[in-house]
N, C-alpha and C positions, 0 to 999 in steps of 0.2 A: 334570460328566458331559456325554457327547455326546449331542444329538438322539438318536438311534437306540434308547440307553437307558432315557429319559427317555421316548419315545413306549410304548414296551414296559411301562411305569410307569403312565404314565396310566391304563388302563382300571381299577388297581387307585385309581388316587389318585380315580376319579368316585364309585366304589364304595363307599368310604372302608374299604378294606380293605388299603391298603398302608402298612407299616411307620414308624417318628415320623423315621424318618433320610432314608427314599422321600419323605415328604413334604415335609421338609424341602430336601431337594434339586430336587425338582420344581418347589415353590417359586421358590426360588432361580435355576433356568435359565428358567422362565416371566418372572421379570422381565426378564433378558437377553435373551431369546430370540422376539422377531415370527414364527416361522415354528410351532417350539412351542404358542404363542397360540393362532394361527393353527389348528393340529390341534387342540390342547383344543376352543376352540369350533366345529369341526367334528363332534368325538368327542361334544361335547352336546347338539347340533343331531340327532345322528343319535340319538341313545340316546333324545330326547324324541319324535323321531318315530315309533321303535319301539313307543313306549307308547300314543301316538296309535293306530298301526293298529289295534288290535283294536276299536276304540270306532267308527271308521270302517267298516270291514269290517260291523260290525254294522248300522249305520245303510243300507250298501246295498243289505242283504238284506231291508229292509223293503220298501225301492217295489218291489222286484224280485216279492215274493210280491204286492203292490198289482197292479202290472199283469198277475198269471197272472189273477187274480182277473175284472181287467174284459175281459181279453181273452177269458176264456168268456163271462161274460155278454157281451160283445158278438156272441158266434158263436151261444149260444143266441138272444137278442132276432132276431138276420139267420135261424137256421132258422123260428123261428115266425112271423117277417112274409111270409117264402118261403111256407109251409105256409099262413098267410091268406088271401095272394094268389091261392094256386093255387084253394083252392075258394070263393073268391069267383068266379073263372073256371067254375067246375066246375059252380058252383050258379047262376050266371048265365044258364045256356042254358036 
């Protein structure tokens, strides 16, 4: 089989949903074939990182809610030191 057939193959042969003749043939051009290889482990490099994002995507939505959180309290803490200030001024005179 050529590359081109054999690539069209692979996503079933990761799967383990393609045929005992698919597999065997894929096989077979994967020994021969550095370039094949070559795409398989690109094909499973991407497929693992696929699975990664969502665990990642979650992990950023954590400090993102962290920092809403202290950036009001820091806006509340700056109004009330404002508000201090002023009538310490106020009550000063």
């Amino acid at each position: 089989m050529d590359c081109e057939s054999i690539r069209k193959i692979i996503a079933a042969y990761i799967n383990h949903t393609a045929l005992d003749n698919e597999i065997q043939q894929v096989e077979e051009h994967l020994c021969i074939c550095q370039d094949c290889r070559e795409y398989l482990s690109h094909f499973i490099d991407k497929k693992e990182e696929e699975k990664l994002l969502p665990s990642l995507k979650s992990q950023k939505s954590i400090p993102k809610s962290g920092w809403d959180i202290v950036t009001y309290v820091i806006i509340y803490l700056g109004i009330i030191l404002t508000l201090v200030i002023v009538f310490l001024f106020i009550f000063k005179k």
